[in-house]
Structure formats: C-alpha cells, structure tokens
C-alpha positions as CSV (number, residue, x, y, z in Angstrom):
1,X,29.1,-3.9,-15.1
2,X,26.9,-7.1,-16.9
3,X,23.3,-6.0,-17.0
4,X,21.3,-8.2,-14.9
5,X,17.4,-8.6,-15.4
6,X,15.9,-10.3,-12.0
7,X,12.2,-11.5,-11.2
8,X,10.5,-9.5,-9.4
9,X,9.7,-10.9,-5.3
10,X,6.1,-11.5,-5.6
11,X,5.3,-11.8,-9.4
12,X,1.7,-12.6,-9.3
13,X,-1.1,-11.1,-7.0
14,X,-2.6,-12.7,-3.6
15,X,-5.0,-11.8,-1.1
16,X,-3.0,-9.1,1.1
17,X,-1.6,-11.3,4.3
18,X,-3.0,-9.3,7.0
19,X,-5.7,-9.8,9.3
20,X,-8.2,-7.6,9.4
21,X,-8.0,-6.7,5.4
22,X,-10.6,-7.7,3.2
23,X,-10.8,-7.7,-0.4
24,X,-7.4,-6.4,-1.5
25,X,-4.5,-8.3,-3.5
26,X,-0.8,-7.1,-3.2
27,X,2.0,-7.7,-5.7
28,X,5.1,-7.0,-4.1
29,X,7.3,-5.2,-7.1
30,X,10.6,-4.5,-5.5
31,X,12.0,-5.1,-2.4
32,X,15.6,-4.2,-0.7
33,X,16.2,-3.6,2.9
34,X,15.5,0.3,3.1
35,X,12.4,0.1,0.5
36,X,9.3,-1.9,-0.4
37,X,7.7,-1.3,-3.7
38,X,3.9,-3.0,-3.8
39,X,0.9,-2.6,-5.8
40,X,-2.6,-3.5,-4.1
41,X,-5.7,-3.8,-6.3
42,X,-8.8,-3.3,-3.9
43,X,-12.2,-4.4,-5.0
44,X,-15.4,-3.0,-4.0
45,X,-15.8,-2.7,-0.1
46,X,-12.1,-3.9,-0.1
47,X,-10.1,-2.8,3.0
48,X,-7.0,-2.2,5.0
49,X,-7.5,-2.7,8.9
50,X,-6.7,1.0,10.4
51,X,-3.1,0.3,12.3
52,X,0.1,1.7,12.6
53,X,3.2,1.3,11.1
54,X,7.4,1.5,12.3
55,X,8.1,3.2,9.1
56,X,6.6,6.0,6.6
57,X,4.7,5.1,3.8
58,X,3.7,7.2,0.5
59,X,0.5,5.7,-1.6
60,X,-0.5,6.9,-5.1
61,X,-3.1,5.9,-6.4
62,X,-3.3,4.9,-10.0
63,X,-6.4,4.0,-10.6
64,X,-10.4,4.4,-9.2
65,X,-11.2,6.0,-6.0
66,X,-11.2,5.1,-2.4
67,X,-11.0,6.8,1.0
68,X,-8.0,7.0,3.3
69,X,-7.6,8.3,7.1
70,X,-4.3,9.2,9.0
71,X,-4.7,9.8,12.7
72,X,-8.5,9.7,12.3
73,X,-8.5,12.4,10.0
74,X,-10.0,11.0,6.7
75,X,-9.8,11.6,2.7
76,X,-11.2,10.6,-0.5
77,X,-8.0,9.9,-2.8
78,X,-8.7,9.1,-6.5
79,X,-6.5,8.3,-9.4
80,X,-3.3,10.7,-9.5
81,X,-3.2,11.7,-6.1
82,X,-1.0,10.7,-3.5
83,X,-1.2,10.6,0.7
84,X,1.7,10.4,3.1
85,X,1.7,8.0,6.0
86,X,4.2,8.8,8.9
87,X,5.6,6.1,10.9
88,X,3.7,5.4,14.4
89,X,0.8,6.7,13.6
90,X,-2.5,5.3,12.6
91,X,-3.6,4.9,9.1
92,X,-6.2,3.0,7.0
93,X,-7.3,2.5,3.0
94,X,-10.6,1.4,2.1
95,X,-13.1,1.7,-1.1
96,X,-16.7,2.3,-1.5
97,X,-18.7,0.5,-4.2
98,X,-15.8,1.4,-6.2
99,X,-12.1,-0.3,-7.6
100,X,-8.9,1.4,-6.6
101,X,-5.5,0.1,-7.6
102,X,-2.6,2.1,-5.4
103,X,1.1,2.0,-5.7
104,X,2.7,1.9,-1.9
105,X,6.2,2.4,-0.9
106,X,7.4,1.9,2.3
107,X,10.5,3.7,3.1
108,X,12.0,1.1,6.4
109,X,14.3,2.1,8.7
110,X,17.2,-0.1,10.1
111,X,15.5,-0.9,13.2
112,X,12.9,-2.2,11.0
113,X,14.7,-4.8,9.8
C-alpha cells in the first residue's frame, strides 16, 4: 500500500463555532465518520456553553488548568488529567484567570451522522 501523507481538516485555529462559547479556538486534527480529533486552546475566562451532546466525548487536558462539570457535578482538571463526557447528558469546560489547551475526541455514533 503507497504511503499517503494528507492535510489535516482544519489546519489552523479559529474562534470555536458555537454560540454561547467565548474565548476558545479549535483546530480540528482528524476527522472520519466514527471520530473527531480537536484541540481547543482556551484563554483566560474562556468558555464552553454547558449543553449536551448525541455522542461520548473524552478531554485531556494538555496544558494549564480549568474547571469542567458533567450533570452539574463540577471539577478542576489540570494538565495530564482527563474527564469523560457521556452522550445526552450535560457538560461544560471553562477557565479561570488561567490558559488551558485540551485534546477532545468525540467518539460519534451512526445515528450521528
């Protein structure tokens, strides 16, 4: 099999395209139908709106410190930890006066499609 080399789907990093989030910029690494790769970089007082998601999620965070919540039950999470977000229910990530830079996979189903 030739070894092919592709471009990754969002190579550089934007302002994360959801309302309600403040602050945070996503580069989407890898992407296939059953798996999305992103890193978000959040800046101080940076936020993601607390929602739900159809699918699980897994976040490690690589660098700095922020807080997280699943079902209203909230965290700190710092650099080399990692949270679990199952699907449906309510979740949120958010910093303090501090920088955090988190790696998030979201494992889709195919209903999510």
């Amino acid at each position: 099999m030739p070894l092919e080399v592709r471009s990754v789907p969002r190579p550089g990093c934007a302002p994360l395209p959801r309302e309600g989030c403040r602050g945070v910029d996503v580069k989407v690494l890898f992407e296939v139908d059953h798996l999305v790769v992103a890193m978000l970089r959040f800046r101080p007082g940076g936020t993601i709106d607390e929602h739900p998601s159809h699918f699980d999620g897994d976040v490690i965070c690589l660098e700095g410190r922020g807080m997280t919540s699943v079902g209203g039950e909230q965290a700190p999470i710092q650099a080399g930890q990692r949270v679990h977000w199952p699907a449906e229910v309510p979740h949120r990530l958010w910093t303090g006066d501090t920088e955090m830079v988190t790696l998030m996979i979201e494992h889709r189903r195919a209903a999510d499609r």
